[in-house]
N, C-alpha and C positions, 0 to 999 in steps of 0.2 A: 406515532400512528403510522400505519399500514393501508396500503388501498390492496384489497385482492383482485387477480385479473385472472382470468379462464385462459390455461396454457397448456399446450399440451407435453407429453412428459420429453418429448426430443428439443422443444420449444424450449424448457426450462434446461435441461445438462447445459443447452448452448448458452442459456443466464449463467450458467454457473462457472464457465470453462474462464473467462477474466479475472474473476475473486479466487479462484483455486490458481491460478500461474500468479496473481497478487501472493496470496498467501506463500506461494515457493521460495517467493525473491525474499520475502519478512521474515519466515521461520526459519530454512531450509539455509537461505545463503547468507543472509543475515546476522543470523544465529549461529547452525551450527557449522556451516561452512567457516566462520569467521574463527569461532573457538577453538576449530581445530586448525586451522592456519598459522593462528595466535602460538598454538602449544610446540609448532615444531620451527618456530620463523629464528630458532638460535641454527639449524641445521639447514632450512631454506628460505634464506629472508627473504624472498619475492615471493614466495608465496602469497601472503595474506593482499597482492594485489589480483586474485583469484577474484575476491570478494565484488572489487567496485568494477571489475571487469564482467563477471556473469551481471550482478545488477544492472550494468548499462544495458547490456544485452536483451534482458527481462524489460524492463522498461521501457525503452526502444520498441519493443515488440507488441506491448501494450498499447502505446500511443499508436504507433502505426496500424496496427490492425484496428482499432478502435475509429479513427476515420475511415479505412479502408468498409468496415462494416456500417458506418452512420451514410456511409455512399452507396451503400448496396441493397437489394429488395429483402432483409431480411427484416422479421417482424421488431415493432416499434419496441416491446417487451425485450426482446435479444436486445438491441439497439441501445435502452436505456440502460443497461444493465453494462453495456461497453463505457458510456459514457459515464457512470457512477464509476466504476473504475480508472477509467481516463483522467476523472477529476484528482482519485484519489493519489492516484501515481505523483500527478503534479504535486498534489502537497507533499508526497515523500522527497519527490526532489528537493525542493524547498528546503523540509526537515533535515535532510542529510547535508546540505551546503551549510548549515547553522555551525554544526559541530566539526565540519572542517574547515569555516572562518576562524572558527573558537581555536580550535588545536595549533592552526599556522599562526594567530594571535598570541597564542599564548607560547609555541615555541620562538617569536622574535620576542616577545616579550622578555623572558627566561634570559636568552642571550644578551638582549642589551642591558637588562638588570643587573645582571650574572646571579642567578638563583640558581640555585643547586635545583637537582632532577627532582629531590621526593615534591617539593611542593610546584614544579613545574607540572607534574603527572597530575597532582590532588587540584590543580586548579583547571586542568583540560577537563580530567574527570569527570568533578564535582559540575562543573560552568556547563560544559560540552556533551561530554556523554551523557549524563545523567539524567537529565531533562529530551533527550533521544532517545535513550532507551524507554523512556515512560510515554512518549509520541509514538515509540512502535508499537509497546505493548496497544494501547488505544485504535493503533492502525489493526493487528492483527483482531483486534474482538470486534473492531468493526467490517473488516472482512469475512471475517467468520459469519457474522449476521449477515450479511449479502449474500453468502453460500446460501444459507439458510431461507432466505428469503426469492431467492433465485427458484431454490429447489421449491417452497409453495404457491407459486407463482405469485408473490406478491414485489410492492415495489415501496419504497418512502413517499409516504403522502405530499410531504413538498418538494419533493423532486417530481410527482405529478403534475403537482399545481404550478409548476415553475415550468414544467415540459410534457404538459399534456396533448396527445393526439384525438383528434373528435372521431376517428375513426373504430378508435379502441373505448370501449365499455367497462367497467371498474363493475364487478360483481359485491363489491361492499368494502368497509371500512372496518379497519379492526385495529387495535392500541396494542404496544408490543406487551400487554401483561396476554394476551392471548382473547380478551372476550370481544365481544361481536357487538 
């Protein structure tokens, strides 16, 4: 469920500008920045620390603007829309620290074991990645709906009820299949 709120069209880009630099750090550097890091890290093996070096950065840039703006006059709408991404980033941190306990886990594991690579690899993978790559996917469809819901000015009903301001007015309630 959906609360609709009256915004106007410069009101909503600035909803939107958080879930779109979200979305860069999850698609863009997450994805295909890593892919391609991946493919050439026999010729620059420092490379693929491109990846958690722009993330920090992205992230970093999230949070901090995200108070910088819940401190400044801008409307409650912008505002909440920083803080729905603020929250979200935190879970990404989270999510990412998982699969890099998992991976240093399972490379001391490996060693003190002495297992061979392929199943060192199939249990990072399987354990680590795996289960992270299906938290992004979930991150980016849920960013995507912020975009979305940025652009009509609307917001999550309990993220209202959780963080409603008396001064803003909700124009109606509407369920994400779209009817009113």
């Amino acid at each position: 469920m959906h609360q609709q709120f009256s915004v106007s069209p410069a009101e909503a880009k600035r909803a939107k500008w958080p879930h779109e630099i979200f979305l860069i750090n999850l698609i863009f550097n997450h994805i295909f920045v890593f892919v391609a890091t991946v493919s050439v890290v026999g010729s620059f093996p420092l490379l693929p620390a491109l990846v958690p070096i722009i993330s920090c950065c992205i992230i970093g840039y999230i949070l901090i603007k995200s108070k910088q703006v819940s401190a400044s006059d801008e409307t409650w709408f912008v505002k909440a829309h920083w803080q729905i991404c603020a929250r979200r980033n935190r879970l990404f941190i989270l999510l990412l620290s998982v699969p890099c306990v998992i991976a240093v886990g399972g490379l001391w594991l490996s060693k003190t074991l002495g297992w061979a690579k392929i199943p060192t690899i199939a249990l990072i993978g399987g354990v680590g990645l795996l289960p992270f790559m299906v938290a992004l996917l979930v991150l980016i469809i849920l960013g995507n709906e912020s975009v979305h819901l940025a652009r009509n000015g609307k917001l999550p009903k309990s993220f209202v009820e959780l963080h409603a301001d008396p001064q803003v007015v909700s124009i109606q309630q509407s369920d994400s299949s779209g009817e009113k």
